[in-house]
Each structure stands twice: as structure tokens, then as C-alpha cells.
N, C-alpha and C positions, 0 to 999 in steps of 0.2 A: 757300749751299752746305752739302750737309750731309754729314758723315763717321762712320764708324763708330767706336768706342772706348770705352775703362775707363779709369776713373783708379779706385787699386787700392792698398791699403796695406795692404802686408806686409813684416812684422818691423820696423815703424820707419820706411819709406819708404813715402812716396806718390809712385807714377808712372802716365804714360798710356800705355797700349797702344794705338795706331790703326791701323786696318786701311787696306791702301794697296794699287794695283793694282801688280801685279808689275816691270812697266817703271820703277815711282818705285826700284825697290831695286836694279835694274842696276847703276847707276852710284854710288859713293860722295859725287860729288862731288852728285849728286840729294839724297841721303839727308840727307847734312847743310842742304840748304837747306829743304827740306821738313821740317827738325824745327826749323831755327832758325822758319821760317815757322808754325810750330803750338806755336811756345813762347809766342806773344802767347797764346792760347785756353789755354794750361795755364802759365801760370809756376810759378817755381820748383820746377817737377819735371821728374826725366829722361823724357823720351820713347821711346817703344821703338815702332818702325815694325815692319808682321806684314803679311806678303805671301805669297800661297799661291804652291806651283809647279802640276804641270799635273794632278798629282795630290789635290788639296786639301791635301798637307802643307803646316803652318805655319812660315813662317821668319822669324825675329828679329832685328832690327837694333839694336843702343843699350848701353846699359851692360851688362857684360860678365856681374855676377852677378844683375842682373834677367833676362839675356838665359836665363842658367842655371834659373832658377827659372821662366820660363815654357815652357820645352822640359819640364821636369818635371809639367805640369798640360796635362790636355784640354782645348784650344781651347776646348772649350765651356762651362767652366768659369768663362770669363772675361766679367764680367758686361757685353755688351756694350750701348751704347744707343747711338741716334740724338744728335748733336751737330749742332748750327744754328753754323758759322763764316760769319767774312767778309759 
């Protein structure tokens, strides 16, 4: 399977941003299994799930001041690449 995402370190932290179809962020109780399941492929860093709505805006899921820092930077900013899971 293969997923889109960054692992990205800024101020001190490294974490993954992965791009996820909009239906995985409906629900909370998705969210967290879908980042406990993509914590095997990135351990020990926070996860941050990015799901577009119908407009291509980006929306953020994960810890509160990564979440804040990537509202702050252009989507495309973020250096994304192809990952091989599972």
C-alpha cells in the first residue's frame, strides 16, 4: 500500500503529516486508529492526518501546536513523497 506524507522537523520536533481521504477524519474514533496503525511506519513521532474538504482546503488532525503550525504554511510547502506501508 502506498500513502502520501512528510516526516518534517521543525523547532525541535519531528513528525508525519499524512495525507488521508476525507471519510478516515469523519469520525474521531477512525482518527485515532489510523494514526495508532501508522505509528508502526513512523514511531516515536506525533502523527498529524491532512484531509481535504470539497474545496481543496487542508484540514489537520493531531497535536494541537503542530496542528497550529501547519495551518500557518502552504500545503505545498510540505515536502511530500510517496511511502511503501504494509
Amino acid at each position: 500500500m502506498n500513502i502520501q506524507g512528510a516526516v518534517i522537523l521543525e523547532q525541535g520536533v519531528t513528525f508525519a503529516v499524512i495525507a488521508v481521504k476525507s471519510s478516515v477524519t469523519m469520525y474521531t474514533s477512525r482518527i485515532v486508529q489510523v494514526r495508532q496503525e501508522l505509528s508502526y511506519f513512523f514511531p516515536n513521532m506525533p502523527i498529524i492526518l491532512m484531509s481535504e474538504d470539497r474545496e481543496g482546503n487542508p484540514h489537520y488532525y493531531g497535536r494541537k501546536d503542530i496542528v497550529e503550525f501547519l495551518k500557518s504554511i502552504d500545503v505545498n510547502q510540505i515536502p511530500w513523497k510517496t511511502y511503501h506501508v504494509y
